[in-house]
Each structure stands twice: as C-alpha cells, then as structure tokens.
C-alpha positions in Angstrom: 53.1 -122.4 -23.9 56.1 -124.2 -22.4 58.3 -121.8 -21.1 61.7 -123.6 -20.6 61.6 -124.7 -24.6 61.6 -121.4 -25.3 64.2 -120.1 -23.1 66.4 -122.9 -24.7 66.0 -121.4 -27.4 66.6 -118.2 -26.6 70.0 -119.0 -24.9 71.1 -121.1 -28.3 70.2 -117.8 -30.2 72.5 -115.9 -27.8 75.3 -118.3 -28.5 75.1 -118.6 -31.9 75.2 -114.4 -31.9 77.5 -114.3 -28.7 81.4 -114.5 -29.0 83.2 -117.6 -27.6 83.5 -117.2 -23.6 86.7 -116.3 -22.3 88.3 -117.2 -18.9 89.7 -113.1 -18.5 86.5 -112.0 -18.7 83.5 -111.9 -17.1 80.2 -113.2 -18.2 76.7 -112.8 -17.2 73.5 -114.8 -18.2 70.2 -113.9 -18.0 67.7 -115.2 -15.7 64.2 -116.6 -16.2 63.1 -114.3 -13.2 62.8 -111.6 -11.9 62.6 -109.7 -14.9 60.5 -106.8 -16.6 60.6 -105.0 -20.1 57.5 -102.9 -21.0 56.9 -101.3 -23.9 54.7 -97.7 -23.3 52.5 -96.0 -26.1 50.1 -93.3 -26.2 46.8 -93.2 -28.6 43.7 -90.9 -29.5 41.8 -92.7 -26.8 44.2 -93.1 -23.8 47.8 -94.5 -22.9 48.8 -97.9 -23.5 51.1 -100.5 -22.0 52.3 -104.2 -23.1 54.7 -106.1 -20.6 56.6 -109.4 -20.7 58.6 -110.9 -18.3 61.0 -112.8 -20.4 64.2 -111.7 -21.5 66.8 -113.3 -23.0 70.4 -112.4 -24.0 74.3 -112.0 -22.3 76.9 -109.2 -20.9 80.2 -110.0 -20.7 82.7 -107.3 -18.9 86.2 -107.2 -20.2 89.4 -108.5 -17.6 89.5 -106.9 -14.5 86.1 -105.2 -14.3 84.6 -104.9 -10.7 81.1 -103.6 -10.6 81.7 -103.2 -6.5 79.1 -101.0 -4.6 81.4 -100.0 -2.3 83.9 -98.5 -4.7 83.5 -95.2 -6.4 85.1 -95.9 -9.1 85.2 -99.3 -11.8 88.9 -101.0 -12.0 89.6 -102.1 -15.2 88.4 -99.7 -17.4 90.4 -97.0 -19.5 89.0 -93.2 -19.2 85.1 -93.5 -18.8 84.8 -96.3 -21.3 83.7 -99.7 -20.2 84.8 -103.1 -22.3 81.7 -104.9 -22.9 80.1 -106.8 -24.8 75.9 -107.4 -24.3 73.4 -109.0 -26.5 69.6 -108.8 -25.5 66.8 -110.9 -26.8 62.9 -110.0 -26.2 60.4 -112.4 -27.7 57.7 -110.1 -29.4 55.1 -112.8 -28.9 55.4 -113.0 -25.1 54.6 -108.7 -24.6 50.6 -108.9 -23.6 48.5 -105.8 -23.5 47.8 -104.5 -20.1 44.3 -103.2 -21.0 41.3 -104.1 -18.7 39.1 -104.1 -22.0 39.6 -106.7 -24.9 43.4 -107.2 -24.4 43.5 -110.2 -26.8 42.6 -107.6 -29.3 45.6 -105.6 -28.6 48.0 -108.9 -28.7 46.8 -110.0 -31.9 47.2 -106.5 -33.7 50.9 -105.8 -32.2 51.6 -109.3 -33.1 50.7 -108.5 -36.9 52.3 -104.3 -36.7 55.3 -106.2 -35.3 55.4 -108.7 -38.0 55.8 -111.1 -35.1 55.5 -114.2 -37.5 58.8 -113.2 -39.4 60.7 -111.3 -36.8 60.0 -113.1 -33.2 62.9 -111.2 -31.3 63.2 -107.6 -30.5 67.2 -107.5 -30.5 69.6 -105.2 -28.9 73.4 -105.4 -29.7 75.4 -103.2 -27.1 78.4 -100.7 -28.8 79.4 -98.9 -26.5 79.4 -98.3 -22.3 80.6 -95.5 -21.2 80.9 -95.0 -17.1 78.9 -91.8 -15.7 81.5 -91.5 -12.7 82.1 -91.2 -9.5 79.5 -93.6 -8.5 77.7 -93.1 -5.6 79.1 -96.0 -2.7 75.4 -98.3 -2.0 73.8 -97.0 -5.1 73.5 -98.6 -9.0 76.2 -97.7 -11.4 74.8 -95.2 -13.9 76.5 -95.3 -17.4 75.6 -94.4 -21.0 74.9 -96.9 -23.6 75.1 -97.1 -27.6 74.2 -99.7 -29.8 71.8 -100.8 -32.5 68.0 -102.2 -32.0 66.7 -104.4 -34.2 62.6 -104.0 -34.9 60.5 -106.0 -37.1 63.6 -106.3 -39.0 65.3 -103.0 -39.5 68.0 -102.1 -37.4 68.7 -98.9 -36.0 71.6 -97.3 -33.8 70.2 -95.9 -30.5 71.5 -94.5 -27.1 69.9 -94.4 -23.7 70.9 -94.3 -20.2 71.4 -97.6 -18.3 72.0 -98.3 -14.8 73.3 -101.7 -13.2 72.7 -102.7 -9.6 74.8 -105.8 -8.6 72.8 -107.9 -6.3 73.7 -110.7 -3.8 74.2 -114.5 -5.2 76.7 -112.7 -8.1 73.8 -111.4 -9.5 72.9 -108.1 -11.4 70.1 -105.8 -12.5 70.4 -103.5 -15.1 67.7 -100.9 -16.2 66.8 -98.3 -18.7 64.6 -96.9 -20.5 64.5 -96.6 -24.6 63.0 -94.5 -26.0 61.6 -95.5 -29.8 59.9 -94.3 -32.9 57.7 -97.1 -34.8 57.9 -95.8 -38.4 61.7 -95.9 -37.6 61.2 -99.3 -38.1 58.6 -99.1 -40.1 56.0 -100.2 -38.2 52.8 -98.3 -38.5 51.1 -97.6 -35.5 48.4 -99.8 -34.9 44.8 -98.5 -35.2 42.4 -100.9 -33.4 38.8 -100.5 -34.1 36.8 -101.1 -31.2 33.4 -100.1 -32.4 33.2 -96.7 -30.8 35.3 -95.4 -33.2 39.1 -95.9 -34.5 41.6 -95.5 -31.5 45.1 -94.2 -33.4 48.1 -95.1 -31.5 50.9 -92.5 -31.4 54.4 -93.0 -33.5 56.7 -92.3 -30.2 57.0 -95.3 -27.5 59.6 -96.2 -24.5 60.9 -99.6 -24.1 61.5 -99.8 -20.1 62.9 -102.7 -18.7 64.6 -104.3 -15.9 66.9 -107.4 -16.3 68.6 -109.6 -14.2 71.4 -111.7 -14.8 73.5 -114.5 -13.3 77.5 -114.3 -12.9 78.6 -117.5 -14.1 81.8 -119.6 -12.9 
C-alpha cells in the first residue's frame, strides 16, 4: 500500500466535491497524522471494533470566525449558528478489524457488507453547525452538527455532537461520535462463520473519530 498516492487522491476527491477557496474565509486541511475514526459494533459473540487512521476531507469557517480558547464566545457568527462548510472522506478499505483472532476474516467480510469495491469512501457532508455556547476558556468548543452520511452508497441525513479543540502550529482537532444503523444503508450485518457457530453482528454501530486538520495560508 502506498500511502501518499492515496492521500492524493483523497485531497483531489475533496476538491473536486469542495467549493473554490476563498481569501475571507478560513480553510482547514486534513492531516496525514494524528488521526483516528473507529467504527464500534456489537454481535452474538462479543463487541467488535475496526479502526483506521486515515481521514481525508476539508472545513472551511466563514469570514471572521475565531475558534480562540481564550474567548467565551465565537466572533463572527450570527445567533448560535456557525458558517461552515466541511466535507469528510474515510477510505472503507483502510478500517482493519481489531480482533486478536482471524482479523483478516473480519476485513474481508466488512469489505464485501460495505460493498467496498463500488463505494471506497464513507462520506460526510456537513449542513449545519450550530455553537453550544458559552464555551468554557482552555477547553474544546462543543457544538451541534447536521448533515448527510453517505454508506455503501445511500445517503442519509444525520446529527451528532462535535467538539473542536484548536491546537498549536494553527492546527485543530475535532471529535464526535456518530451513531449509525447498517440496514439504514442497507448494509446487512455481517455474520462471519468461525466454525464454532455463526457470530451475528448487531444492526446499531458508532462511528467515533478524531481528526486533525491544518490551517492553511
């Protein structure tokens, strides 16, 4: 696997879904470290857990935004809402299985629920921030997110709770967890057989993730 081919591809994928840059506003990259995105399931047999550490996309912050951590409050914004503009871009083939036993088996079967060959990206496109306010001076900003999640090729709207930590360099690290239904997407949950018996993976699993992103000039 070479890693930098595929992150330039990822960041032409952004820009081809991305709107042009502009000089009011603010614009964030991602990063090819520091970041995490698990997805968490449950099955007859006992929890599960596949990780990656690649994530792709943009967030761009409308003129005048300050994320400051000293501030209790965000200039630039109207009310509680936030104008933004984010794109995310997860690679289904890089999430491997965290199980001690036969992981490979695990890979190969999400690969084929998640119709990986078709649909490589998991892809979120942010609607809506809305500011949880006053923020608390030294601590991440906590907001309120809407937008719509693309799965194995059907697209949902969803909502979840985000928080974004700005970091030193003119970086930031935003968080969240998401919390998903496969056969929204109409994925069926896999049902590995490992010999013992059929182990029958559960319909509801959360996307956590934490993502950092570059400021750029």
């Amino acid at each position: 696997m070479k890693i930098p081919r595929l992150l330039t591809g990822m960041v032409a994928l952004a820009l081809c879904f991305g709107p042009a840059i502009s000089h009011a506003q603010t614009r964030y990259g991602a990063q090819p470290t520091g970041n995490s995105v698990k997805v968490d399931g449950t099955s007859s047999l006992h929890d599960w857990e596949m990780e990656s550490k690649l994530i792709g996309g943009f967030l761009e912050l409308g003129a005048g935004v300050q994320l400051d951590p000293a501030q209790t409050d965000i200039p630039g914004i109207q009310g509680n809402i936030v104008p933004a503009k984010a794109r995310v871009l997860i690679p289904v083939e890089q999430l491997k299985s965290k199980a001690d036993h036969l992981p490979e088996v695990m890979d190969n079967l999400m690969k084929k629920t998640m119709k990986a060959d078709d649909f490589k990206m998991i892809i979120y496109t942010l609607s809506e921030l809305s500011f949880k306010g006053p923020h608390v001076a030294g601590k991440p900003f906590e907001f309120d997110s809407k937008g719509e999640l693309a799965i194995a090729g059907v697209t949902n709207k969803v909502s979840f709770p985000i928080t974004i930590e700005p970091m030193d360099g003119g970086k930031i690290k935003i968080s969240g967890t998401a919390p998903v239904k496969m056969t929204d997407y109409k994925v069926d949950p896999p049902a590995p057989n490992f010999g013992l018996g059929m182990m029958k993976c559960g319909d509801d699993v959360k996307i956590i993730f934490e993502w950092v992103l570059q400021k750029k000039p």
